[in-house]
N, C-alpha and C positions, 0 to 999 in steps of 0.2 A: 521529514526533511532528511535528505541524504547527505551525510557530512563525509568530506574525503579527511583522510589521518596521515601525519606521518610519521615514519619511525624514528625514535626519541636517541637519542644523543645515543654512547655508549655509556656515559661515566653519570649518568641517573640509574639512580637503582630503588626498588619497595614494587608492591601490587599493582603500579599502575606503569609500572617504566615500560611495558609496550604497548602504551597508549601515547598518543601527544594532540596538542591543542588542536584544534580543527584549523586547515588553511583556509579553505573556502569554503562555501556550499552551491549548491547546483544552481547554474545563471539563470534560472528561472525564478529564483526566489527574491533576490535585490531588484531585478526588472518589474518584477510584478508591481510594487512601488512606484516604478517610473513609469509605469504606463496607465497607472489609475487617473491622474489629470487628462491623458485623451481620451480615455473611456467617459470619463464624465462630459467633456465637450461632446466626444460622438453622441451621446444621449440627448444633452441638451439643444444639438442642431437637429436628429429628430424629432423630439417635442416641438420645437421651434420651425418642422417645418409640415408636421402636421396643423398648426395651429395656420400655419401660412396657407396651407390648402383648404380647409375649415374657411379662413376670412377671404379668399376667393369665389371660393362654391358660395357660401352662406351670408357673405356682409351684407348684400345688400337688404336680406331680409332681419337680419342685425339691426341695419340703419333704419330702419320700421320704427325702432324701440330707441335706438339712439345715433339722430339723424348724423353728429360727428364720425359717427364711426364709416358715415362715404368714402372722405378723405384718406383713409387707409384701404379701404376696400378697392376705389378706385387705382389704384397703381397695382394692386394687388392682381387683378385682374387682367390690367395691360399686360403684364410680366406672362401672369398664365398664356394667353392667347398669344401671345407672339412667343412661346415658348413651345404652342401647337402648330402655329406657321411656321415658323423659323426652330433650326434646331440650335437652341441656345442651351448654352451650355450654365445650369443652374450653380450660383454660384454658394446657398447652401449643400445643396449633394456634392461638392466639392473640397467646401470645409468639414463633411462628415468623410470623406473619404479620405481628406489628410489623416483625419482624428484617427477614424478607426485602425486605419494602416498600422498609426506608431502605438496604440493601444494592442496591438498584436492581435487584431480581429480583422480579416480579409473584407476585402473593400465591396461595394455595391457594385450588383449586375452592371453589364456597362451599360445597361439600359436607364437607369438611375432607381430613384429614391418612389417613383410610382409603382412599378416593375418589382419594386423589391419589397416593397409593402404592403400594396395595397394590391397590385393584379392578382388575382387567386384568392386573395382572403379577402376582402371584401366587394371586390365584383369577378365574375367569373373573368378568365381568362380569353374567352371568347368573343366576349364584349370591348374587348379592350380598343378594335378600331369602332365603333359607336360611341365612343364614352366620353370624347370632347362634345357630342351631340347631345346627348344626354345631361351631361352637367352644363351644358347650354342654356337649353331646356327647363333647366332650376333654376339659373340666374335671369333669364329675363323675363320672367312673372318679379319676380323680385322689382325691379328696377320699374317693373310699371305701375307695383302696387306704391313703390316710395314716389312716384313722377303723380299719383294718383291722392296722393295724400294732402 
């Protein structure tokens, strides 16, 4: 850590008289403090909003196993598809983007929280206009096998 010094009175005198207490230290050291409570939010809205895309794609074969868990699946789902119709603006990528901004971490692609996680690393970036088709695709075998149950 880099400490700034200044110079000590005239009328101190021994070994250390051209030393003096330290005024400050570099602003990055006391912010780094303040900004670990948005870091910790920004983390926890995305765990919280991979877990949100997980019970979209996957609740209803969840609800196979634990037929309560529809109830969540079901809105969970609305939210997705009219987030594919309509361009709504999510409002967890929203509270991660407050977070990470005052955590001193640059915000998500303006594209959001898909784009920024998951296009490239876990499906090719090509696929990206097939992939509401595709996770389609995976939800309604789901919903026929719990309608079949």
């Amino acid at each position: 850590m880099r400490l700034r010094l200044r110079a000590v009175e005239e009328d101190r005198e021994g070994p250390r008289a051209q030393y003096a207490c330290p005024v400050s230290v570099t602003p990055t050291a006391p912010h780094r403090a303040a900004r670990l409570p948005y870091r910790v939010v920004a983390v926890a809205t995305v765990l919280t909003h991979f877990g949100f895309v997980v019970l979209a794609v996957f609740g209803g074969y969840l609800a196979w196993w634990q037929p309560w868990v529809v109830w969540l699946h079901l809105p969970a789902l609305a939210w997705a598809v009219a987030g594919q119709v309509r361009d709504l603006e999510c409002p967890l990528t929203v509270l991660e983007d407050w977070a990470r901004l005052r955590g001193g971490w640059p915000a998500l692609t303006r594209t959001g929280f898909i784009d920024h996680y998951l296009t490239g690393v876990v499906f090719p970036a090509s696929w990206k206009p097939a992939m509401p088709w595709m996770l389609l695709a995976l939800v309604i075998p789901s919903w026929v096998g719990l309608a079949l149950r």
